[in-house]
C-alpha positions in Angstrom: 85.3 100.9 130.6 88.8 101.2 129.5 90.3 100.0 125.9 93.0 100.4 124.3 93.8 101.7 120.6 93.3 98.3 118.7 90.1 97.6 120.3 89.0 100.5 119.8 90.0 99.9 116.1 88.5 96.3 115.9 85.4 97.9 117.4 85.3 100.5 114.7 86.0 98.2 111.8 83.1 95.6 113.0 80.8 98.4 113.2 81.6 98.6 109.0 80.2 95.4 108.4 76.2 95.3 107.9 73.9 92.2 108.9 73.3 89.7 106.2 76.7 90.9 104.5 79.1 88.4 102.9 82.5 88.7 103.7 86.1 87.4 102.6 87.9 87.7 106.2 91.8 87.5 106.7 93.8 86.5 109.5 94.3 89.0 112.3 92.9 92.1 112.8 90.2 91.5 110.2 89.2 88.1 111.8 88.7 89.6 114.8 86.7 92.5 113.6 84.2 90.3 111.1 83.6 87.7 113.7 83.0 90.6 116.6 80.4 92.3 114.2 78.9 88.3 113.8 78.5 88.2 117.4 77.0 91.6 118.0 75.0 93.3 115.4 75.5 91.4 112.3 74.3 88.0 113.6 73.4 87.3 110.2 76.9 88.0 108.6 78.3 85.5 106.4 82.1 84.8 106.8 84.3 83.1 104.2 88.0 82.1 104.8 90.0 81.5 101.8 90.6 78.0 102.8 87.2 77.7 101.7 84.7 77.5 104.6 81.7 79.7 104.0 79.6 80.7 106.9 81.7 80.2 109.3 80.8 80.6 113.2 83.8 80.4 115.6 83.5 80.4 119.2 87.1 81.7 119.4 89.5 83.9 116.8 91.0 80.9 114.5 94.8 80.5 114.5 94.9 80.6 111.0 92.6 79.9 107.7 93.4 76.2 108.0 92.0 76.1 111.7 89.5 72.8 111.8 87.1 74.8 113.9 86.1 77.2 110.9 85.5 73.6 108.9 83.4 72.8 111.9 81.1 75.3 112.1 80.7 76.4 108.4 77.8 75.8 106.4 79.7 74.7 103.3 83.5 74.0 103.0 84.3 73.9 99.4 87.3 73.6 97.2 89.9 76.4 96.7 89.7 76.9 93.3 86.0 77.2 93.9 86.0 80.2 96.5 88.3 81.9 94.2 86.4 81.1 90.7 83.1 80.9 91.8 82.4 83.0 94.8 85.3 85.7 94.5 86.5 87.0 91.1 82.1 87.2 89.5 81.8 89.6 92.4 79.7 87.3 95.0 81.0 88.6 97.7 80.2 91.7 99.1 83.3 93.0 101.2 86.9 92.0 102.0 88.6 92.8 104.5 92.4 93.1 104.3 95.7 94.3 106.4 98.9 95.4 104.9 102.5 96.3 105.6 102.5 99.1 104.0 99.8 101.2 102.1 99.7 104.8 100.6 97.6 107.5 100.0 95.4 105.8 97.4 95.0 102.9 99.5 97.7 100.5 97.2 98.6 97.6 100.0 102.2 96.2 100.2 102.8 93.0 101.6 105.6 91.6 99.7 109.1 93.1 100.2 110.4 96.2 102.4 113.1 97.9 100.6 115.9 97.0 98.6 114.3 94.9 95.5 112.5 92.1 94.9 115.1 89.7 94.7 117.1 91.4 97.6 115.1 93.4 99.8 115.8 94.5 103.4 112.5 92.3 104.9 110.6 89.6 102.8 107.2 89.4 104.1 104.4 86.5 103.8 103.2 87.5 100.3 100.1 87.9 98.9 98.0 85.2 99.7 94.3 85.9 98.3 94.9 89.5 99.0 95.3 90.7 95.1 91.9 88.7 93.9 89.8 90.3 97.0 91.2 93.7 96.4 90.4 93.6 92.9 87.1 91.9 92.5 84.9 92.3 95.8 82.1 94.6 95.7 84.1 96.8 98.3 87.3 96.4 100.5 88.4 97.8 103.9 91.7 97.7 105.2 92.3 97.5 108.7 96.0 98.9 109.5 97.9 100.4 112.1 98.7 104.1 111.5 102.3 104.8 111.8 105.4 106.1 109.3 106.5 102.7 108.4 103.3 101.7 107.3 101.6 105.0 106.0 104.3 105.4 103.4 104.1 108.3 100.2 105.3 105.3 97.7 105.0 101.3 98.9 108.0 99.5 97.7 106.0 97.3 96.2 102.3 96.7 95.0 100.6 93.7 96.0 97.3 94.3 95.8 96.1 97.5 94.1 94.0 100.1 95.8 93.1 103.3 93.3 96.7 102.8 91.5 97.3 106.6 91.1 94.3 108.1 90.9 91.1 108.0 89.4 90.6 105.8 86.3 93.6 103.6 87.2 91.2 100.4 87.9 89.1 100.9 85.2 92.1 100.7 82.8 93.2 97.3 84.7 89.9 95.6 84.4 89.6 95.4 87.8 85.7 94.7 88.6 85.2 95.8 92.5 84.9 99.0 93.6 88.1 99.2 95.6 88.9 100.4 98.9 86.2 102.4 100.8 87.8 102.4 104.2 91.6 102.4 105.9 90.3 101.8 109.6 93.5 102.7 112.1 94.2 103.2 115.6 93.8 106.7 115.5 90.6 106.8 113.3 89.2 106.1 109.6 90.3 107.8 106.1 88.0 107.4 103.0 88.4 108.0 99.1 87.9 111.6 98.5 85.0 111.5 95.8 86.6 113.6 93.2 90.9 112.5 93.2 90.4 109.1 95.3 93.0 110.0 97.8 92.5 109.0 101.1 91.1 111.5 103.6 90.4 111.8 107.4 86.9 111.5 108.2 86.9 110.7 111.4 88.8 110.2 114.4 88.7 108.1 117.9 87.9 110.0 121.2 91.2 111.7 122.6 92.9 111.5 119.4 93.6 114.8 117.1 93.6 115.4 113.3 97.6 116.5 114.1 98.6 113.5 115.6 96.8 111.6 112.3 99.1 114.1 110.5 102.0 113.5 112.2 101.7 109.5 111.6 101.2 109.6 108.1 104.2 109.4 105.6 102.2 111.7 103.0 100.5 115.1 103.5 97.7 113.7 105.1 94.6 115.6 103.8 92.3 116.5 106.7 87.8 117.0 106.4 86.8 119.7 107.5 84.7 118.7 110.0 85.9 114.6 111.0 83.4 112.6 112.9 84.2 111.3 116.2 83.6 108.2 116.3 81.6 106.6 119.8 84.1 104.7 122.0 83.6 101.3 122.2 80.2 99.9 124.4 80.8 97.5 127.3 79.1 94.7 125.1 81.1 95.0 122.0 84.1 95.2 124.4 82.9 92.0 126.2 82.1 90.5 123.2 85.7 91.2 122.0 87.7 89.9 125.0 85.7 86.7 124.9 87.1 86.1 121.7 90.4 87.0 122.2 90.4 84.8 125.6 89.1 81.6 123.7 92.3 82.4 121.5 94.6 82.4 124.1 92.9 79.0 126.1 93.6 77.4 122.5 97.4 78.1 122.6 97.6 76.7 125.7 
């Protein structure tokens, strides 16, 4: 079967996710990712919106967090303050999943302002949301992020939610509990922490798709392993899976 370069990333970012996980899900590409894992190898995966439904089972992507169907088919709905308090910042929850306008090499995520400053930048962008509290206090995070120069950037105009800082030890000194970002999953393939200075590395890379062209997207000297994985292409089943979802989306709009 044929894909193209976001399912292919959705694919790969679903196959993160491990039955029986919990996991703090955003709008987007992460949505579709968490609830494609739910529907094919992580039945058992427990997905919380920040609008505080927990266990959510959608038979289509939701709109947004506030779409009634994720109230309908949760197990609990539950009071902001609550998800945030209870669930999020004691470390409950095992992975979040999170996109970003911009990020750099230590995985810091922008999602604030492009250029300029913060009272006059070039674009103002949606904000933060929940982003800063699930970066900083779930077990893990993965980010989920097309790979291109205007997002890949050397310096983020602005830190919304903090990744490694700029290097090792930064989190520690900000009493940030989670263990930060363990994944940036792109359309050209995934980077991880290097153990040792944090930085994010290519480990592995999509059928068809070479380390240079990763290079060649990246707005920092993309450090390379020296052997990256290459990751399986998509199966017909997750990619049926996938488009069910997506088409349920786009009967809902109608």
């Amino acid at each position: 079967m044929t894909y193209t370069a976001d399912e292919m990333m959705t694919v790969s970012a679903a196959r993160a996710l491990r039955d029986g996980m919990t996991c703090f899900v955003g709008i987007g590409l992460p949505s579709s990712a968490a609830n494609l894992a739910r529907a094919t190898h992580a039945p058992s995966l427990v997905l919380i919106y920040e609008s505080g439904t927990i266990g959510a089972k959608p038979g289509r992507l939701p709109l947004s967090i506030g779409d009634g169907m994720l109230a309908e088919t949760a197990d609990a709905v539950v009071s902001v303050p609550e998800i945030f308090n209870y669930w999020l910042q004691p470390g409950r929850i095992d992975v979040g999943f999170l996109g970003a306008a911009q990020i750099d090499k230590f995985g810091n995520i922008n999602t604030t302002v492009i250029g300029g400053d913060y009272g006059h930048p070039k674009v103002r962008l949606p904000g933060a949301g929940g982003a800063p509290e699930i970066a900083a206090s779930c077990r893990e995070v993965i980010v989920v992020v097309r790979q291109n120069h205007r997002s890949f950037v050397e310096r983020v105009d602005f830190v919304t939610s903090v990744g490694y800082g700029s290097g090792r030890g930064d989190r520690e000194r900000l009493g940030l509990t989670g263990a930060g970002p363990r994944k940036i999953i792109t359309d050209l393939g995934v980077l991880e922490p290097d153990p040792e200075t944090l930085e994010f590395t290519l480990t592995g890379l999509y059928p068809g798709v070479s380390a240079s062209a990763a290079k060649e997207r990246t707005g920092w000297d993309l450090a390379i392993a020296a052997d990256p994985e290459i990751i399986a292409a998509p199966t017909p089943a997750e990619l049926d899976a996938l488009r069910a979802f997506q088409g349920g989306q786009a009967r809902s709009h109608q």
